[in-house]
N, C-alpha and C positions, 0 to 999 in steps of 0.2 A: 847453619840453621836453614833448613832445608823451604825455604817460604814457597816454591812451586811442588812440593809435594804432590806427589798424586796414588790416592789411596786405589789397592787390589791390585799391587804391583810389589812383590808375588800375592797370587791368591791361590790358599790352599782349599780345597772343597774336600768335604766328607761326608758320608753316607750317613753316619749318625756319630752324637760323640753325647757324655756326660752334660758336657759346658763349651763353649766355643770360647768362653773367659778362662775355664782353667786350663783347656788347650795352648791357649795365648799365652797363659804363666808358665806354663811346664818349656815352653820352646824360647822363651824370654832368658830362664834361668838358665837354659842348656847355650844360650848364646847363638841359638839357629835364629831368631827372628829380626828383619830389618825392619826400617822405618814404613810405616806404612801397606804392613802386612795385613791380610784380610783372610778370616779362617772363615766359610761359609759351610753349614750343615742343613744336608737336607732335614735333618731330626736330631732333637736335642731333646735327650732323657733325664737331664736334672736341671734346664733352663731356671733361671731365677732373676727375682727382681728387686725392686728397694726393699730391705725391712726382712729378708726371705722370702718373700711373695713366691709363690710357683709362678712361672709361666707357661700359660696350656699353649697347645701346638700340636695341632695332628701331623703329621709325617707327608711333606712334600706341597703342604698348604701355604706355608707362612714363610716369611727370611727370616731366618734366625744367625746372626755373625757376627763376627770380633773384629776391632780393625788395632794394630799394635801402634803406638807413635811412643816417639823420645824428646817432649814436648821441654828439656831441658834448661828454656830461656821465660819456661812459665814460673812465676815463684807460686808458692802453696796457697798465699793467702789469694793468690787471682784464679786458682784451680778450676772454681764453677764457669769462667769462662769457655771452658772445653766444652762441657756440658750445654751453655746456652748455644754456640756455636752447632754443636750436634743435633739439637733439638731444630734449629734453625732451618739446617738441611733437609731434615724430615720433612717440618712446614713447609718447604718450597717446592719437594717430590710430590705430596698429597697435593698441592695448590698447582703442580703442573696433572694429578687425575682428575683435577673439577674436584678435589674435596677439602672444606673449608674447616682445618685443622688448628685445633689452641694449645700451647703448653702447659700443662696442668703442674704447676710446682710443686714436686721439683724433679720431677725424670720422668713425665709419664705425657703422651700426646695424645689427645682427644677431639671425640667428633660429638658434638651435642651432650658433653657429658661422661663419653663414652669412652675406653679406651681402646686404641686401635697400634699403639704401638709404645714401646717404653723403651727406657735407656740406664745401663751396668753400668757405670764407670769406676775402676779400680785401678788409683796410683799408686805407684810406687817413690818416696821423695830421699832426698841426697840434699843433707842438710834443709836450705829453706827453700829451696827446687823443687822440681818434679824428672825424678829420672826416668820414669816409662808413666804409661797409661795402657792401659787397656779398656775400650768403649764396646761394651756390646749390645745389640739394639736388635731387639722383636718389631717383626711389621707384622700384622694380621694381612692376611693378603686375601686369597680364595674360601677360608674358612666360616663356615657359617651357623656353626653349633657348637654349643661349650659347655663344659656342665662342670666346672669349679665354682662350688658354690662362691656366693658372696663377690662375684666379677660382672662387671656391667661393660662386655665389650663388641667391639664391631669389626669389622675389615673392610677392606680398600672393597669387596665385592657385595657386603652389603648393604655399600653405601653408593656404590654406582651402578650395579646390578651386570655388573659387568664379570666376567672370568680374565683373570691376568695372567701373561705368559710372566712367572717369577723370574727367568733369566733376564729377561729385557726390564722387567723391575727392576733387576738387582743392579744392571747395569745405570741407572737412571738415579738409583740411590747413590749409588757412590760416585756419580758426579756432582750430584748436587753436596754432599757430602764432603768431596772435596772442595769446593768452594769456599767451603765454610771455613775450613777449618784453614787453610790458604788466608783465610782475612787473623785467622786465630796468629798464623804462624807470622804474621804482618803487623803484629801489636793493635787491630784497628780495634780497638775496646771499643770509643765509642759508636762505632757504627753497627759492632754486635748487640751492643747493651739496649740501645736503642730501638731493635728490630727485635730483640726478645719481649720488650717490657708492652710493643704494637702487640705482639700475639699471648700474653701472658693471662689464662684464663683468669677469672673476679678481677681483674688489675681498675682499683678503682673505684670497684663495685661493692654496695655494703653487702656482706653476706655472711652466713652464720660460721662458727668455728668452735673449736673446742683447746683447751690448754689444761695445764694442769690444775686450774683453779674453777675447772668449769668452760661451760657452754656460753658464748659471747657474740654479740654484732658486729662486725670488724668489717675494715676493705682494705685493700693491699695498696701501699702505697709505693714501694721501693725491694727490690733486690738486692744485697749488699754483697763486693767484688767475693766474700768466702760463703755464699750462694743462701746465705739469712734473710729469710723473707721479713721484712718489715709490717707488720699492721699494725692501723690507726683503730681503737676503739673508739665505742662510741661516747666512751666518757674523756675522750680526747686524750688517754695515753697512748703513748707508742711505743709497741712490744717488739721484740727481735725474736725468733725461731728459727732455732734449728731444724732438719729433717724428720726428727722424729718426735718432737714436740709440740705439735699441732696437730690438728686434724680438720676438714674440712667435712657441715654439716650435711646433711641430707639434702 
């Protein structure tokens, strides 16, 4: 188990591709990809995100990449640890540009609300393991115009008014990146869990939601290890959700 891992070693870059995720799977299956491989495209023409989301990205604007891991000492039900971990790294690259970044649960990072960058993760498991991962993650970076409807997002340039060189970005991500995931490949649960739940958007906070029973007042009290958001209503029960079974209100 490889615990000094250090991700974009090899790194393949591409001019444009479908998915930097299904690139990641196709070279998985063929037995070409090692540990900590990182597929970087300047343009990705079927990007996607939780749920099928599109992901916008003008061409040469934004990081769009896959990093591969064989995360095979994680079992299934601690999986969302990858995730928190991943998200962690992002929070530490934005919080090294001066911008003050929350995890919005459960794969999406946010600036006032706002999204500025999201996270793919798609395992593959071997029995109650995890034989591969694939992590792919959108940063908005130089872009500053979007027109999918129904998307409330920002980037690292309009929110520091700055233009970023994406190389030296990119380099910057995947160190913090590695970090993280170094404490992943180290068992430190709780020093991740802990620094997830510090930056975990409402964590706490009453605020509104929707389930299938309707629209509710709720606050997040807990994250659970297979990534089940906990909330406390206001009539003092406490519900568990899944990904797709909530929604957070306006």
């Amino acid at each position: 188990m490889p615990a000094e891992i250090t991700l974009g070693s090899p790194l393949i870059r591409l001019d444009h591709i479908d998915s930097t995720n299904a690139y990641a799977m196709s070279i998985i299956k063929k037995r070409e990809a090692g540990e900590g491989t990182v597929i970087l495209a300047d343009f990705q023409t079927g990007g996607r995100g939780q749920k099928g989301n599109v992901w916008e990205s003008q061409k040469g604007m934004n990081l769009t990449f896959s990093v591969i891991l064989f995360p095979e000492f994680l079992e299934a039900g601690k999986q969302f640890y990858l995730l928190m971990s991943t998200s962690l790294g992002m929070i530490d690259l934005l919080k090294q540009a001066g911008i003050k970044a929350m995890i919005k649960w459960p794969n999406d990072i946010c600036v006032s609300g706002k999204k500025i960058s999201g996270i793919l993760i798609e395992n593959s498991l071997k029995g109650a393991y995890i034989s591969s991962s694939i992590v792919g993650i959108g940063l908005n970076v130089n872009q500053t115009h979007y027109v999918t409807p129904g998307i409330m997002p920002t980037s690292v340039k309009l929110e520091t008014g700055r233009e970023m060189n994406c190389d030296i970005l990119f380099s910057e991500t995947l160190r913090h990146l590695t970090i993280w995931i170094r404490k992943l490949y180290r068992n430190e649960w709780p020093a991740i869990r802990e620094k997830y739940l510090q930056h975990l958007w409402q964590y706490h906070k009453w605020s509104d939601y929707a389930d299938s029973t309707g629209s509710f007042r709720g606050r997040i009290t807990d994250i659970l290890e297979g990534g089940e958001l906990v909330i406390e209503k206001q009539n003092g029960i406490y519900e568990k959700y899944l990904f797709k079974e909530i929604e957070y209100g306006s």
